[in-house]
C-alpha positions in Angstrom: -55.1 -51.8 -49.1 -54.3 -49.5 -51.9 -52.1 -47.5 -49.4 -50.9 -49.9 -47.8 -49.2 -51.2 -51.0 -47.6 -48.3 -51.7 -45.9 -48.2 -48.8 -43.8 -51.9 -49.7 -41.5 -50.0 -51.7 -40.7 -47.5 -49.0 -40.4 -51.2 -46.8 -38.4 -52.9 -48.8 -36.2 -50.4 -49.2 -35.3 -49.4 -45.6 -35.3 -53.2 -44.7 -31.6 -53.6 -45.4 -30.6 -51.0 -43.4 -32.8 -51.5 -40.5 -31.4 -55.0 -40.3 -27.8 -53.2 -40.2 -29.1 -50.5 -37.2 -30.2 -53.5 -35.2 -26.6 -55.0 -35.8 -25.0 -51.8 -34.3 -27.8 -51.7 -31.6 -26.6 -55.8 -30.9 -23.3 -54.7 -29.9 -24.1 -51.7 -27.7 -26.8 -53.3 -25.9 -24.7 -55.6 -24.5 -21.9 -53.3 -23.8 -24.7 -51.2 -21.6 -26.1 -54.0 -19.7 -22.0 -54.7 -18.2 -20.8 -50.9 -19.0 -19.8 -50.0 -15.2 -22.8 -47.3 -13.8 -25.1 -47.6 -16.4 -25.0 -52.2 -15.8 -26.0 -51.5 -11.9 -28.9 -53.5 -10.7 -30.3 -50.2 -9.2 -30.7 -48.2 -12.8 -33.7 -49.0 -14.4 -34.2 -51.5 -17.7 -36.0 -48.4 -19.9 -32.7 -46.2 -18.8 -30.6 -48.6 -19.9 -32.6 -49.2 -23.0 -32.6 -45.2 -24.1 -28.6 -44.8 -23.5 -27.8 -47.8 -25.1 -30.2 -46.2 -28.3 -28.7 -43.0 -27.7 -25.2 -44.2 -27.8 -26.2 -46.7 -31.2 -27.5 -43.5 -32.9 -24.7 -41.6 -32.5 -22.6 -44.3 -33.8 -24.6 -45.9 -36.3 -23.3 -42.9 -38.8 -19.8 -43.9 -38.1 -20.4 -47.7 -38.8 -22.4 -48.0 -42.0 -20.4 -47.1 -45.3 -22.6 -45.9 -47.6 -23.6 -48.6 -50.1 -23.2 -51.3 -47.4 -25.5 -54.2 -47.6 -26.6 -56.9 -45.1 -26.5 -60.5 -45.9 -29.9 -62.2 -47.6 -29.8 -65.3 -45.8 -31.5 -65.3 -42.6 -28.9 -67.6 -40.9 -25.9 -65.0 -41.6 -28.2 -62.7 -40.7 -28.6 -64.5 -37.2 -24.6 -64.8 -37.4 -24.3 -61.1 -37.9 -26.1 -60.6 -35.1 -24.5 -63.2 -32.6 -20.9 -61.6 -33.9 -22.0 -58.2 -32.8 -23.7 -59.4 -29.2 -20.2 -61.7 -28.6 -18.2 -58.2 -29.5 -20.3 -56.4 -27.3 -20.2 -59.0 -24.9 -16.6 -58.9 -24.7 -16.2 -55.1 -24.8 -18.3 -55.0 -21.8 -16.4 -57.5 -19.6 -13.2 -55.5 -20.0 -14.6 -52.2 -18.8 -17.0 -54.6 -16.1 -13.6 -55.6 -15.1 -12.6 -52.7 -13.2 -15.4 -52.5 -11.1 -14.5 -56.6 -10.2 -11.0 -55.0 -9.3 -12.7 -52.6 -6.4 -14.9 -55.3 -5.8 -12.0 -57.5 -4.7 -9.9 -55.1 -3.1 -13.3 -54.0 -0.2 -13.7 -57.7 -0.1 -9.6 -57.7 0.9 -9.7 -54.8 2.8 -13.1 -55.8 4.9 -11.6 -58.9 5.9 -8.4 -57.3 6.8 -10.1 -55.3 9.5 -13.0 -57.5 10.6 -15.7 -56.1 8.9 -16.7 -58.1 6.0 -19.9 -59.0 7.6 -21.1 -55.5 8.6 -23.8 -55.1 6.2 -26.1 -56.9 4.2 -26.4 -56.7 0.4 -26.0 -53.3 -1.3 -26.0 -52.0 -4.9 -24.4 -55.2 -6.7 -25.6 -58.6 -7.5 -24.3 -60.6 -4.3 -23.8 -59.2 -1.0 -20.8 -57.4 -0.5 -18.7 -55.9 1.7 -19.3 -52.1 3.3 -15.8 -50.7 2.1 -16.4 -52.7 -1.4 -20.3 -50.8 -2.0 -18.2 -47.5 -0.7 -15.6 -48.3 -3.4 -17.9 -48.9 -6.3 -20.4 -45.9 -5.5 -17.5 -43.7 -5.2 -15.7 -44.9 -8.3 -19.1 -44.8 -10.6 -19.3 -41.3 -9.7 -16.1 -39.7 -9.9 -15.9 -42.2 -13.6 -19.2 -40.6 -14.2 -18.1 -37.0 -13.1 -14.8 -37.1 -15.7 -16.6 -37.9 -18.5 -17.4 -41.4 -18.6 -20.2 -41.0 -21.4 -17.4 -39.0 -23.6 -14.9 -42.0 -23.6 -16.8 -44.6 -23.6 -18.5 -43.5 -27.1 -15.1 -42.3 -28.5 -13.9 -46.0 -26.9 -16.6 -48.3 -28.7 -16.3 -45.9 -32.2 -12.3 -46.7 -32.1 -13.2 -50.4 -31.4 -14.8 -51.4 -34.7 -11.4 -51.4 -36.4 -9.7 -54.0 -33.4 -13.4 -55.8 -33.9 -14.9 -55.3 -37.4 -18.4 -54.9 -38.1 -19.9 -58.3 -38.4 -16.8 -60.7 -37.6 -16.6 -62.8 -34.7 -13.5 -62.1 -32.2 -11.0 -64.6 -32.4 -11.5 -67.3 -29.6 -7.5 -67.8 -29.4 -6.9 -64.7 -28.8 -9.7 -63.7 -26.6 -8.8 -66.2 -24.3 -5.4 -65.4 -23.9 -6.7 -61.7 -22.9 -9.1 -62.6 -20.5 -6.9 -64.9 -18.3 -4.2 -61.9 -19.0 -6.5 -59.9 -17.8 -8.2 -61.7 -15.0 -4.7 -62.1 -13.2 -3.9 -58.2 -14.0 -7.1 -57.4 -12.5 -6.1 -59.7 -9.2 -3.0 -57.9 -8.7 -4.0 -54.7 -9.3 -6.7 -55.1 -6.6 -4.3 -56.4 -4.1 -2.0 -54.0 -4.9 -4.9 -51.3 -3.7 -5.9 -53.2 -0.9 -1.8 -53.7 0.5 -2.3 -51.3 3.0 -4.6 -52.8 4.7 -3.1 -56.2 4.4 -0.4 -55.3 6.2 -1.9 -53.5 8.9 -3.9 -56.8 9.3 -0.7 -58.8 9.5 1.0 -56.3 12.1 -2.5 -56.8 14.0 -2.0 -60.5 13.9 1.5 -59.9 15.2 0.6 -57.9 18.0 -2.1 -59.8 19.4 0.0 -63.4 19.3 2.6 -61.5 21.1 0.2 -59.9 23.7 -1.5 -63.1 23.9 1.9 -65.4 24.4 3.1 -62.1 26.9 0.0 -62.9 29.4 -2.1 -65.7 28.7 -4.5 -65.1 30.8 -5.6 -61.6 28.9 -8.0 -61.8 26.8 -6.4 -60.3 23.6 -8.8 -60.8 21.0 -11.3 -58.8 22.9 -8.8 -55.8 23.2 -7.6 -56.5 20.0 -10.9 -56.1 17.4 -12.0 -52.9 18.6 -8.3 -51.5 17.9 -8.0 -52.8 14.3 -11.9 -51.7 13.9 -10.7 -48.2 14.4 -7.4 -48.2 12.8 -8.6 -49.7 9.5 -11.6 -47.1 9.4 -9.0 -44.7 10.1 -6.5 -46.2 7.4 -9.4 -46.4 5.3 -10.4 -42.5 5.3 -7.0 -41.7 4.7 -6.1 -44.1 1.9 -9.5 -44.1 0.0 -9.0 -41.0 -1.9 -5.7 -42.6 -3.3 -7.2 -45.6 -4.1 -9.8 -44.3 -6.2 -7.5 -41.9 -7.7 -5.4 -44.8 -9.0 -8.2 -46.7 -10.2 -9.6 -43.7 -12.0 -5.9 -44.0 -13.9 -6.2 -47.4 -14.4 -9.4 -47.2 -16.0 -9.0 -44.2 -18.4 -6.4 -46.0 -19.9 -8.3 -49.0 -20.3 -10.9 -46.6 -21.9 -8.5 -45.1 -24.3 -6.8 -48.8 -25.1 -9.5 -51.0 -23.9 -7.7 -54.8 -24.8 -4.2 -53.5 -24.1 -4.4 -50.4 -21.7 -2.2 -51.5 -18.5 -4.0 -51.8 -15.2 
C-alpha cells in the first residue's frame, strides 16, 4: 500500500496529459478507420489500431504546447473528445471520398459494357463491380507505393491549424463542403468513366440500327459479346490513365485536403 501511494503523485501528474494523448489519438482513430487502404474491410482491427498509434505518436509532439492543460470538468472533457472524433471524422470522409470516386466510375464503366454482375462481392463493404474492385486495388497500391503514409501524416499535422485542437468544425461550413464535394466527386468520376459511356452509347446505336436494318436478326445476341470485348479492350488501354489521373486528383487533395480540386 505504501508503494502504491507513492506512485499517486507520479498519477496525478501524468493524468492531464494522458487525457490530452487520448484527444490526439480521438482524432486519428477515426481518420484510420475511413483513411483509404488502411479503412479496408480486409486489413485487420490490431493493424489498424498500431498505425493509427503510430501515426498519434508521431504527432502528439507537434500538437501539445508545452504548458497545455486539459479541461477539469468531465463533460468538456467528453466534448473535447467528441470535437476531436467529429474532426477526425470529417478528415477521413474527404480522403474516403476518392476511393467513392473509383467506386462510381467501375460501377459506370461495368454497366456500360455489360458486366456489372460478373462477380460477387470483393474487398469493400457491398458488392461491387469487377472493374470497380480493379480500380480500388490498383489505386490503394500505386497511393500506397508514392508515399501515402508520408502525406497523409504531413496532411493531418497541417490540419490542426484549418481544425484546432479541441474545437468543433463549423456545421455551416462543413455542409456546404460536403455537398461541394459530393457533386465534385460525381463528376469527376464520370468524367473517368466517359470513355466508356460513349462506347456504350455508340453500342446502343449500332445495335438499333442493325436491329431496324433486319428484323429478323437477332442483334442483341451478336451484339453483347462485341461490347464484352471492346470494353475489356477499352478498359486495358484506358486504365493506366485513369488511375494516373486519380493519383493527381488525390495528391492534391492530400496536400489541400478541404480545397484541393478534384
Amino acid at each position: 500500500m505504501d508503494a502504491l501511494a507513492s506512485l499517486s503523485p507520479l498519477v496525478e501528474s501524468g493524468a492531464p496529459m494522458i487525457i490530452l494523448i487520448g484527444a490526439v489519438f480521438a482524432r486519428i482513430s477515426a481518420v484510420a478507420f475511413l483513411l483509404p487502404g488502411l479503412g479496408e474491410r480486409v486489413v485487420p482491427a490490431r493493424v489498424r489500431l498500431t498505425a493509427a498509434i503510430a501515426i498519434a505518436m508521431v504527432l502528439t509532439p507537434m500538437v501539445l504546447k508545452p504548458g497545455m492543460r486539459p479541461p477539469e470538468a468531465i463533460t468538456d472533457i467528453a466534448a473535447l473528445y467528441a470535437a476531436e472524433l467529429m474532426c477526425g471524422a470529417v478528415i477521413g470522409f474527404a480522403l474516403r471520398m476518392m476511393i467513392f470516386i473509383l467506386q462510381i466510375a467501375g460501377a459506370i464503366i461495368a454497366q456500360s459494357v455489360s458486366l456489372s454482375q460478373l462477380f460477387g462481392p470483393t474487398i469493400g463493404f457491398d458488392s461491387e463491380s469487377p472493374f470497380a474492385a480493379i480500380l480500388v486495388m490498383a489505386g490503394v497500391a500505386i497511393a500506397a507505393a508514392s508515399g501515402l503514409h508520408i502525406h497523409v501524416v504531413s496532411a493531418l499535422a497541417d490540419l490542426y491549424e484549418t481544425l484546432p485542437f479541441g474545437q468543433f468544425p463549423g456545421a455551416a461550413e462543413t455542409g456546404e463542403w460536403a455537398a461541394t464535394r459530393t457533386g465534385a466527386a460525381l463528376m469527376k468520376s464520370l468524367a473517368l468513366a466517359s470513355p466508356f459511356v460513349i462506347l456504350g452509347f455508340l453500342y446502343s446505336l449500332a445495335l438499333a440500327a442493325a436491329s431496324r436494318a433486319m428484323p429478323q436478326l437477332m442483334a442483341a445476341f451478336v451484339g453483347a459479346p462485341a461490347i464484352t470485348l471492346a470494353g475489356l479492350a477499352l478498359f486495358a488501354a484506358a486504365g493506366p490513365v485513369i488511375l494516373f489521373e486519380w493519383l493527381a486528383s488525390f495528391q492534391r487533395v492530400l496536400f489541400d485536403v478541404f480545397s484541393g480540386s478534384l
